[in-house]
C-alpha positions in Angstrom: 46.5 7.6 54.6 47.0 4.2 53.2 43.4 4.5 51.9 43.8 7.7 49.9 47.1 6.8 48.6 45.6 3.4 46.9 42.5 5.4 45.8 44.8 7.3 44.2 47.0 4.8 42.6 43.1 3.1 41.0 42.4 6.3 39.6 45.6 7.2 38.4 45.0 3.5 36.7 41.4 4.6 35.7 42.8 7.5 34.0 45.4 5.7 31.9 43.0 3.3 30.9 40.7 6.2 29.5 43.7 7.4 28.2 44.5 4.6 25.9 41.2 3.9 25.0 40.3 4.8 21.1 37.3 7.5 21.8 37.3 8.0 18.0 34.4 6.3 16.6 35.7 5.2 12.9 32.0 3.9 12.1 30.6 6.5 13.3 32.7 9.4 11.6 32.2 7.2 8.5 28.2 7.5 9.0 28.7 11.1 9.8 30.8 11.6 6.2 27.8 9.6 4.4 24.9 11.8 6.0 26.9 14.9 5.3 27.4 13.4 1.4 24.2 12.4 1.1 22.7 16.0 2.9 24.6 18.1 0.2 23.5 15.8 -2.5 19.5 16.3 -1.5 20.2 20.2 -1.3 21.1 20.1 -4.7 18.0 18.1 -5.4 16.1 20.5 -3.8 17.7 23.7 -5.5 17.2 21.5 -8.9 13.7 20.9 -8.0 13.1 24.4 -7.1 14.1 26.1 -10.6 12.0 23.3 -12.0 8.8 24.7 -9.8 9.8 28.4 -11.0 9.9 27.4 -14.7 6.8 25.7 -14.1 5.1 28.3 -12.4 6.1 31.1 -15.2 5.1 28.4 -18.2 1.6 27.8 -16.3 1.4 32.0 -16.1 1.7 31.8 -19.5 -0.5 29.3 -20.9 -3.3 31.2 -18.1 -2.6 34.2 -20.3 -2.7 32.7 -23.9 -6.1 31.3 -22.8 -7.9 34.1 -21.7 -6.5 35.6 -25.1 -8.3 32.9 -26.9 -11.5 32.7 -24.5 -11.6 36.8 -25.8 -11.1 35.8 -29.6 -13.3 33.1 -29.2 -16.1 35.5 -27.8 -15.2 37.9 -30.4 -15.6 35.4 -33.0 -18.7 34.3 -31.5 -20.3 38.1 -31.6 -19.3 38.1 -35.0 -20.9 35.4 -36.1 -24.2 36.3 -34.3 -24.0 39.7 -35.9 -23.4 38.1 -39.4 -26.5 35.6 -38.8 -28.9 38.6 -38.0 -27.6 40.6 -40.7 -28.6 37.4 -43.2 -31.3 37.3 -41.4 -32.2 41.0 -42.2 -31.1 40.1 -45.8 -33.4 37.7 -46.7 -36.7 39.5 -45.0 -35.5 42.9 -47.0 -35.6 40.4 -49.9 -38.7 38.6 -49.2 -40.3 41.9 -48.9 -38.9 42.9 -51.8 -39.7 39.9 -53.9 -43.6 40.2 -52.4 -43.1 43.9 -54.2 -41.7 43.2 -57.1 -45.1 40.3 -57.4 -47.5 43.2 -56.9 -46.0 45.0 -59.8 -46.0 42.3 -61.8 -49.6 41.5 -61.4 
């Protein structure tokens, strides 16, 4: 009985030793607030960043758009151009032929 009665009175000891110890880690809480700071501060990087990306996106969309407009100008102008060409073209051989006419007549 003796035994139990000091294994008793040790953990009884134990215990308010545990009791008064500080379990509160001040550091640690301290690291805990800074990660927590520094976690909301990259979400609102991130959020930042993301409208960034979605502007960006809907500006590159755009510019695609205002290119392939030009690309189709540019190919109209470009058809036009080659029509106009043949059409001096056509021109000066209707007047060549009619200059070589107009030389038989005079002779």
């Amino acid at each position: 009985m003796k035994y139990f009665s000091e294994k008793e009175k040790k953990l009884e000891n134990a215990l308010d030793k545990l009791k008064k110890l500080n379990l509160i880690d001040e550091e640690g809480l301290k690291n805990l607030e800074f990660l927590s700071d520094q976690k909301n501060q990259l979400q609102i990087e991130k959020k930042e960043l993301e409208n960034k990306h979605r502007s960006l996106l809907n500006e590159h969309q755009k510019l695609k758009e205002q290119l392939k407009d030009i690309k189709v100008k540019n190919s109209k102008h470009k058809l036009d151009q080659l029509k106009f060409n043949e059409k001096i073209d056509e021109l000066n051989q209707e007047t060549d032929i009619l200059l070589d006419e107009i030389d038989k007549w005079q002779m």
